[in-house]
C-alpha positions in Angstrom: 6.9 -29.9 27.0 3.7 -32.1 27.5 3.6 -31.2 31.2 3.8 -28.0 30.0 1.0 -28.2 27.5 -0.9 -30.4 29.7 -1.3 -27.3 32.7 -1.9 -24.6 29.9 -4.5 -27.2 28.5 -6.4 -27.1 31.6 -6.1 -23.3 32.4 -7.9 -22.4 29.1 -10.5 -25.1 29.9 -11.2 -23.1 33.0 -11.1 -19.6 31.7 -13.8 -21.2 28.7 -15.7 -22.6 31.0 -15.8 -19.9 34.2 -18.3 -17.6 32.0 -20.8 -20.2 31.0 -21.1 -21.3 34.9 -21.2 -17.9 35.9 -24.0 -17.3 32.8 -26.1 -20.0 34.5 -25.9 -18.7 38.2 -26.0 -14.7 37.4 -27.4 -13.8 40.8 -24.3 -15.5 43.0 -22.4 -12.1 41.2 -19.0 -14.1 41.8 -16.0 -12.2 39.7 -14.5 -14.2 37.6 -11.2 -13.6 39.1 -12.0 -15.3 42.3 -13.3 -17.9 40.2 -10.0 -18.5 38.3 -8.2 -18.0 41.9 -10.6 -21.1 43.3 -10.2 -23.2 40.5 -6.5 -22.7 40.7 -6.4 -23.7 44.0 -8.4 -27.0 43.5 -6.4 -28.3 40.5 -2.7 -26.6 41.8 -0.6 -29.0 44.1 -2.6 -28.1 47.2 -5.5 -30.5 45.8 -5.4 -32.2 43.1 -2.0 -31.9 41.9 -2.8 -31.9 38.1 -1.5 -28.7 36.9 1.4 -26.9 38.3 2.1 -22.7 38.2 5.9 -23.3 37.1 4.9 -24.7 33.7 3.2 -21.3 32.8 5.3 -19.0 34.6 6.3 -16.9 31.8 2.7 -17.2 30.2 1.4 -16.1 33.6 4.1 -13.4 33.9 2.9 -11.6 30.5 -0.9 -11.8 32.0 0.4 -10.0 34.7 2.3 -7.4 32.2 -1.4 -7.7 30.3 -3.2 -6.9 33.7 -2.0 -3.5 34.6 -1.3 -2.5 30.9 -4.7 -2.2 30.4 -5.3 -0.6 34.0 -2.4 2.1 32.7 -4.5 2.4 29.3 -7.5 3.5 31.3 -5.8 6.1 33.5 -5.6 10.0 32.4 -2.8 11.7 34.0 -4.7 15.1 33.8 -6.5 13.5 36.8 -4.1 14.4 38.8 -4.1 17.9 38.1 -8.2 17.9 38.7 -9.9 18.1 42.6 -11.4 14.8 42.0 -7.6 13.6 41.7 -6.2 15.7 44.8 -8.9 14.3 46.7 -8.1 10.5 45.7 -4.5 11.3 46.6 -5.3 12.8 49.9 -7.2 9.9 50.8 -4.6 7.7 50.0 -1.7 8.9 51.8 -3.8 9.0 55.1 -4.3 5.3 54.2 -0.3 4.9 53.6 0.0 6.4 56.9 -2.6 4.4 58.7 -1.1 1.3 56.8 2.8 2.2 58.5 1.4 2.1 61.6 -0.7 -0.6 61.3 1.8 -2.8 60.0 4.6 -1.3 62.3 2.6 -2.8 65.3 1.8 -6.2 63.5 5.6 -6.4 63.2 6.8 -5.5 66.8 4.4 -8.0 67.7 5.7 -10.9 65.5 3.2 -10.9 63.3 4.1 -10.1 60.0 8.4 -9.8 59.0 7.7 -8.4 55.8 6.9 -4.7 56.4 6.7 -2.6 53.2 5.3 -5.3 51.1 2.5 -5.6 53.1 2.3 -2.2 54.6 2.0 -1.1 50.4 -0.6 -4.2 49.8 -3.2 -2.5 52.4 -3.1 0.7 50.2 -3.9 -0.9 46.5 -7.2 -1.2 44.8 -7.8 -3.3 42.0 -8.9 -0.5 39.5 -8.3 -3.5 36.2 -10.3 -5.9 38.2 -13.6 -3.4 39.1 -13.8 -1.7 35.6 -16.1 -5.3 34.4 -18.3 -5.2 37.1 -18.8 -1.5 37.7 -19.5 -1.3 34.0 -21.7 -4.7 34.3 -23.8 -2.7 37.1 -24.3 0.1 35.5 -22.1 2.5 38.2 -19.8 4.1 35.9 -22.1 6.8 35.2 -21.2 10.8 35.8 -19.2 12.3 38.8 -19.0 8.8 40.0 -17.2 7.4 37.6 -14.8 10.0 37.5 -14.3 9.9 41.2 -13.9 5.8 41.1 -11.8 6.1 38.3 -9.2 8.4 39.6 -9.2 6.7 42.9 -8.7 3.6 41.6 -6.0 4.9 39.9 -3.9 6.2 42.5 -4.7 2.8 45.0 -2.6 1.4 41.3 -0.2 3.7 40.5 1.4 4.9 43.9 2.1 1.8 45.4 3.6 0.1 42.1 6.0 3.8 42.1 6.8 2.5 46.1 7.6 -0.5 44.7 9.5 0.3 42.1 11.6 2.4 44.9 11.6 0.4 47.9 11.3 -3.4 46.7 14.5 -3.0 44.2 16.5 -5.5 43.6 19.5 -3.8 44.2 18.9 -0.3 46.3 16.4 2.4 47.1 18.5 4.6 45.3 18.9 2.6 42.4 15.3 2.2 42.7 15.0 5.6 42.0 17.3 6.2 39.3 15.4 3.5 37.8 12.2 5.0 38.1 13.3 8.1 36.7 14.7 6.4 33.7 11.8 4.6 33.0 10.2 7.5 33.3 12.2 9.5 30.2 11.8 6.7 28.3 8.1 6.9 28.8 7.8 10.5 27.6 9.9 10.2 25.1 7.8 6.7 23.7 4.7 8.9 24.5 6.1 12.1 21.9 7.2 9.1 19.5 3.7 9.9 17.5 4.2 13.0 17.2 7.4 12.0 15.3 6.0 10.1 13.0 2.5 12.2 12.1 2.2 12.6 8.7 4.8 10.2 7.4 4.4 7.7 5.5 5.0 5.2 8.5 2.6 6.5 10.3 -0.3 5.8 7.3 1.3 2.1 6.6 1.0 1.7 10.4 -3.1 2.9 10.0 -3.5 0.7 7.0 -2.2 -2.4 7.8 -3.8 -2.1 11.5 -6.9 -4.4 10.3 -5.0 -6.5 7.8 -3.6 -9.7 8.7 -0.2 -8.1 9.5 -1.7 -6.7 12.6 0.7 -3.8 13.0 -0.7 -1.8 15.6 -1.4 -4.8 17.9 2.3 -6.2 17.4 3.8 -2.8 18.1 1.7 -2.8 21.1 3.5 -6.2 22.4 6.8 -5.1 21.2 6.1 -2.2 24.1 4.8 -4.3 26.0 7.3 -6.7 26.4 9.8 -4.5 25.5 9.4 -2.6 28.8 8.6 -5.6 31.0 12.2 -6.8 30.2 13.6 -3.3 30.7 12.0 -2.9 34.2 13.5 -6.6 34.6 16.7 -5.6 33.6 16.5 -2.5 35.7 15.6 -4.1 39.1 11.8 -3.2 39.0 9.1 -5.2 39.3 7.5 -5.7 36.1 4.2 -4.4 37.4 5.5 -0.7 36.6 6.8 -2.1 33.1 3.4 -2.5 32.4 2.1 0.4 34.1 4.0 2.5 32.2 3.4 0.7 28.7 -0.6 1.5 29.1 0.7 5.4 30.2 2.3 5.4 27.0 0.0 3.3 24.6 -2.9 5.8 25.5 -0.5 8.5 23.8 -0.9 7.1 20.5 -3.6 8.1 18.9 -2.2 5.6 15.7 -5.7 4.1 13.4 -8.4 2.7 15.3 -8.3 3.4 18.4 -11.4 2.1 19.7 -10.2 -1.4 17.1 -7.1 -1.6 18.9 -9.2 -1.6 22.3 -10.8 -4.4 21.4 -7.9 -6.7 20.3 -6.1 -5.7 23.5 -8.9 -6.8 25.5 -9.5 -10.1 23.6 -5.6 -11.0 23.6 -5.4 -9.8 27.1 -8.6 -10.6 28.9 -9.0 -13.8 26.6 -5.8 -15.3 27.3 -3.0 -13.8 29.2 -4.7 -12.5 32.3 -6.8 -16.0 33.1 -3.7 -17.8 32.9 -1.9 -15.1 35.3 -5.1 -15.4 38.2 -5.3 -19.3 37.8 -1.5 -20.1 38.4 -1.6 -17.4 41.0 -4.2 -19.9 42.9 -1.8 -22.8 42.0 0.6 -21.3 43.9 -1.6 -20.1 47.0 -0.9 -22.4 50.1 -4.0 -23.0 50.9 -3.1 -25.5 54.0 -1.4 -22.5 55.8 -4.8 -20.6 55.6 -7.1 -23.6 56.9 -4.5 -24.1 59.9 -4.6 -20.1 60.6 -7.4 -18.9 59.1 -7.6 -16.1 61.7 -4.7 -14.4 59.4 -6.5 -14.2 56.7 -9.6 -12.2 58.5 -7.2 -9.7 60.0 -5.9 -8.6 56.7 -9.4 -9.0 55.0 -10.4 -6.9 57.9 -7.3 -4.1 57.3 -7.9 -4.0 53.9 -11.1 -2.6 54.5 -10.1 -0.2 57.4 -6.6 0.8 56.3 -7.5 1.3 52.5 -11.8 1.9 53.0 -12.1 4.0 55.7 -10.2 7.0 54.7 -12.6 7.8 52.1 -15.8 8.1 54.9 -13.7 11.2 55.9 -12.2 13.0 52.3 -15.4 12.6 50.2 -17.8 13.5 53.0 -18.2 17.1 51.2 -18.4 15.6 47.4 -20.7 12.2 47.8 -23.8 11.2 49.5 -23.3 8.6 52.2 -24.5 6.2 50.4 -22.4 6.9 47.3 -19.0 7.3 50.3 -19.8 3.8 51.2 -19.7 2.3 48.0 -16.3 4.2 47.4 -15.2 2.7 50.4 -16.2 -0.6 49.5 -14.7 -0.4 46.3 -11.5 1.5 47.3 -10.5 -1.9 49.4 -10.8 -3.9 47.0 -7.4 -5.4 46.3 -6.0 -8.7 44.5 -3.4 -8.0 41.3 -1.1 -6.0 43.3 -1.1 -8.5 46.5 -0.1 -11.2 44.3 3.0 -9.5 42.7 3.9 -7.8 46.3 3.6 -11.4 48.0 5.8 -13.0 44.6 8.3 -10.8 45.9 8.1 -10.6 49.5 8.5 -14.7 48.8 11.7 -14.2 46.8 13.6 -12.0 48.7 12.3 -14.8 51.5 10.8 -11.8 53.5 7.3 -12.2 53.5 5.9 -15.2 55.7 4.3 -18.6 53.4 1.5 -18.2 55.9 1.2 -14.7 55.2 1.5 -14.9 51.8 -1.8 -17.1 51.5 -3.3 -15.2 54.0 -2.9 -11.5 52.3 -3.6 -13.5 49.0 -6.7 -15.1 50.1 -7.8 -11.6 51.8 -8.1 -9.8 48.2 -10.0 -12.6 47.0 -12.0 -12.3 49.3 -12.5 -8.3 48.7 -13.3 -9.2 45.1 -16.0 -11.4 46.2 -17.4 -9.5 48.9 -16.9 -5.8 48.4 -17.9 -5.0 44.6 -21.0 -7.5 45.6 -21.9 -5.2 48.4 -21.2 -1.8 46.4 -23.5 -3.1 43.6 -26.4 -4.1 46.0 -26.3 -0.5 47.6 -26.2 1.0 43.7 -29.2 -0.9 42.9 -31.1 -0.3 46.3 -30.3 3.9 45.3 -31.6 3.3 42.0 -34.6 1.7 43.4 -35.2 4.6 45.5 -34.3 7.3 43.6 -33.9 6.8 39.6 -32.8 10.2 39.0 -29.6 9.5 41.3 -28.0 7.7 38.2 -26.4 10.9 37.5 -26.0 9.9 33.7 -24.2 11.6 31.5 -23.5 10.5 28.2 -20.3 12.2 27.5 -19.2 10.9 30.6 -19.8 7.4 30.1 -17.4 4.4 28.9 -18.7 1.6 27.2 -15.6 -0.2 26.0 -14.5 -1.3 29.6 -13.3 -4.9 29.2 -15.7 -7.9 30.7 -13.6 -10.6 32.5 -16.9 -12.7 32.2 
């Protein structure tokens, strides 16, 4: 227990302290996330040795469940339905497609073993992980936003449905019958307001959401973790658990909504999801990547063409070049997702050690490189031409969680 306490100890030391270092150096523009990854690295067993990622496994598990809850609570299905969404989804298949045969060679030529979890981790983006630092600079403005947004959102929520179908525990079509159960329950969690509207459950819930019973945030976790174990129990990874959970929790429109933000992102980006990034650089080998470091450039260089490049061609009609290149830049950005598919691909003993670290240490590297790149061109276009800002307040989001 006082190993236990020890690691968490110095986890929370680092997620206090990451924001006050960053505060001092604000013109490196270094995401937390890679920060957390870094400092996980350096106190894990591959340096130090004083903290290890099995002591806060289920901690870091729940931060994971935390992570894409919150990317699921930003999402709007009716996106889909919209051109902005049928144009995010065209782009991404091409980039699914480009990813098979991509990975396909890498395999026939001994490369890689693990085909679909790495074939699916060169078509994510890591939607949770922008939102801070778009909304820090200032890009989540307009048509842009929207067209980010739903973008982002399909580079999260297709691949964790692949997942869900073709990493199984058990079968592909178990996968699938999974899935669809998962999904009733979803829709029928999501109607479960409507139920109650008007009763007198429904105002105790409201009143007592800002007491000290905390009813609205508790019923949160109780979905929360209530669908985590079910997509457990079910064979799924646990990503989709959570996935769906934010689906849902955006459905109830119970007290304070805007309140209930607020303590999600405090519980979530406070707590759970530091713990989740800094054991996930714990466990990176990081002695694999200095011996082969030429794997880690090829995916950091796939991410980029395989996930990026699509979008040159889909949005050449709807954005300015400029604007294409940041939503390229931003499109292949990917960590969350590589993590949980390289967790797998290492417990089904699938995926490579070496390229594990090396996928892992790729989306680290997008979230230091790429946002910092998409921000410099939005500031240069804002230099040059104010009016491109495209504001519009009725289009504009100001409670996006701040990992800093």
């Amino acid at each position: 227990m006082i190993e236990g306490l020890g690691t968490l100890f110095v986890i929370v030391t680092i997620a206090a302290v990451t924001p006050i270092v960053l505060g001092l150096v604000p013109r490196l523009g270094i995401p937390a996330v890679v920060v957390f990854l870094i400092a996980g690295v350096i106190v894990g067993p591959s340096a130090l040795d004083i903290a290890h990622p099995h002591q806060v496994e289920l901690l870091s598990q729940v931060g994971l469940g935390f992570l894409f809850l919150l990317a699921g609570y930003e999402i709007k299905l009716e996106w889909f339905r919209e051109h902005t969404g049928k144009l995010a989804m065209t782009s991404w298949f091409i980039s699914l497609a480009i990813a098979t045969a991509v990975t396909g060679a890498l395999e026939a030529a001994g490369f890689v073993n693990a085909f679909v979890p790495i074939a699916l981790g060169l078509t994510t983006t890591a939607l949770g992980t922008l939102l801070p630092i778009l909304r820090d600079a200032g890009m989540l403005h307009g048509k842009f936003r929207t067209t980010v947004l739903a973008s982002g959102a399909v580079g999260e929520l297709f691949p964790v449905i692949l997942i869900a179908i073709f990493l199984s525990t058990t079968s592909h079509f178990a996968g699938i019958a999974s899935l669809i159960t998962m999904g009733l329950l979803a829709f029928g969690l999501a109607r479960l307001p409507r139920v109650i509207e008007g009763t007198r459950i429904e105002a105790i819930i409201t009143r007592a959401a800002g007491s000290t019973s905390q009813t609205a945030l508790r019923l949160t976790m109780v979905l929360l973790v209530g669908l985590l174990l079910l997509a457990n129990d079910f064979g799924i990874d646990i990503v989709l658990g959570a996935f769906i959970a934010g689906l849902v929790l955006r459905r109830f429109g119970t007290g304070d909504a805007n309140e209930l933000d607020e303590k999600l992102d405090a519980l979530g980006y406070g707590f759970f999801i530091p713990i989740f990034f800094v054991a996930s650089g714990m466990a990176i080998d990081i002695d694999s990547i200095i011996e082969q470091p030429a794997r880690l450039l090829v995916f950091f260089a796939l991410l980029l063409a395989v996930r990026g490049l699509p979008t040159l061609l889909v949005y050449r009609r709807e954005l300015s070049g400029s604007k294409r290149l940041q939503l390229t830049l931003l499109n292949a950005t990917a960590l969350p997702l590589l993590v949980a598919l390289t967790q797998i691909g290492l417990q089904t003993g699938t995926m490579l050690p070496k390229n594990a670290a090396a996928l892992v240490g790729a989306g680290a590297l997008s979230v230091l490189v790429f946002p910092l790149l998409a921000t410099r061109l939005h500031a240069r276009d804002m230099k040059r031409n104010p009016a491109d800002n495209d504001v519009d307040s009725a289009d504009t989001d100001d409670s996006l969680p701040d990992l800093r």
